[in-house]
C-alpha positions in Angstrom: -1.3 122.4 -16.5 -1.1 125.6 -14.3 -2.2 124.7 -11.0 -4.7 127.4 -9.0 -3.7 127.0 -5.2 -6.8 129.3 -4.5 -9.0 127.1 -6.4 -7.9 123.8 -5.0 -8.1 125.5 -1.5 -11.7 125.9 -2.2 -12.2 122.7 -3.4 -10.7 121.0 -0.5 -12.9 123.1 1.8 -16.1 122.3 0.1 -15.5 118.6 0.6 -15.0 119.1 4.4 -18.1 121.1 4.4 -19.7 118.7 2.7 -18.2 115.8 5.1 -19.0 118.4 8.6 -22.5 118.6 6.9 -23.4 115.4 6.6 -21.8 113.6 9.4 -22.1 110.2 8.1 -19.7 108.3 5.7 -20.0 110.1 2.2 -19.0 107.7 -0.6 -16.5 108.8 -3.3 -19.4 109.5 -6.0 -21.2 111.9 -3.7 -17.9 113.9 -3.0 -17.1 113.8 -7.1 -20.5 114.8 -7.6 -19.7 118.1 -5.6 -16.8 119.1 -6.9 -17.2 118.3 -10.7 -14.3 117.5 -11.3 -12.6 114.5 -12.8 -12.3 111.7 -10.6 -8.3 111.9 -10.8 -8.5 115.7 -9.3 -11.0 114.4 -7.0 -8.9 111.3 -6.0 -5.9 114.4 -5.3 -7.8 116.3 -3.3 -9.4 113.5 -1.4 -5.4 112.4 -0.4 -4.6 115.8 0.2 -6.8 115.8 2.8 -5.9 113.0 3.7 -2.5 113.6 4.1 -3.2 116.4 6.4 -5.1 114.2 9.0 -8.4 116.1 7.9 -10.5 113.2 6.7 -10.6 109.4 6.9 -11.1 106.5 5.0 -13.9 104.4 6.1 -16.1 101.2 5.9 -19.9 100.7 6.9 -21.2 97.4 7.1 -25.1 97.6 7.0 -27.7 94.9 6.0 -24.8 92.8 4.5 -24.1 95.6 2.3 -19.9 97.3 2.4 -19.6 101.0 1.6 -16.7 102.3 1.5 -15.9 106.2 1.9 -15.0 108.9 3.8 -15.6 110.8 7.0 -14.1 113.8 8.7 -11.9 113.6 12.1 -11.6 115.9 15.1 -8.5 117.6 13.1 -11.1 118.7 9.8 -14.2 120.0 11.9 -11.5 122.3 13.9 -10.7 123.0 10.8 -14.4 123.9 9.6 -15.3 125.6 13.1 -12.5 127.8 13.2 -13.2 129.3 10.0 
């Protein structure tokens, strides 16, 4: 499998638009819906991310209900600003 650095750069900056955007905890489903994409490439990108201090893991407790999913930090909306 060739991989496209150009493509997954995209990618990657899609989901933090899409995390910037919606400033609340996005669940995984939402972010694989965006980037149609199988959920192993999504998982990638999603610890790419990650890995570069851009995004976080998170939990929401509401109504007795646990989400789990992601949010971006102070690192991925200077990311998002700056560009």
């Amino acid at each position: 499998m060739s991989v496209n650095i150009e493509e997954y750069k995209k990618i990657q900056g899609e989901i933090l638009k899409l995390l910037f955007d919606n400033a609340k905890l996005t669940t995984f489903n939402e972010i694989s819906a965006l980037t149609k994409k199988p959920k192993s490439e999504t998982e990638y990108h999603l610890d790419v991310l990650k890995g570069q201090g851009l995004i976080q893991n998170k939990l929401s407790v509401g109504g007795g209900v646990v989400t789990r999913g992601f949010e971006i930090t102070a690192g991925g909306r200077k990311t998002i600003m700056e560009k």
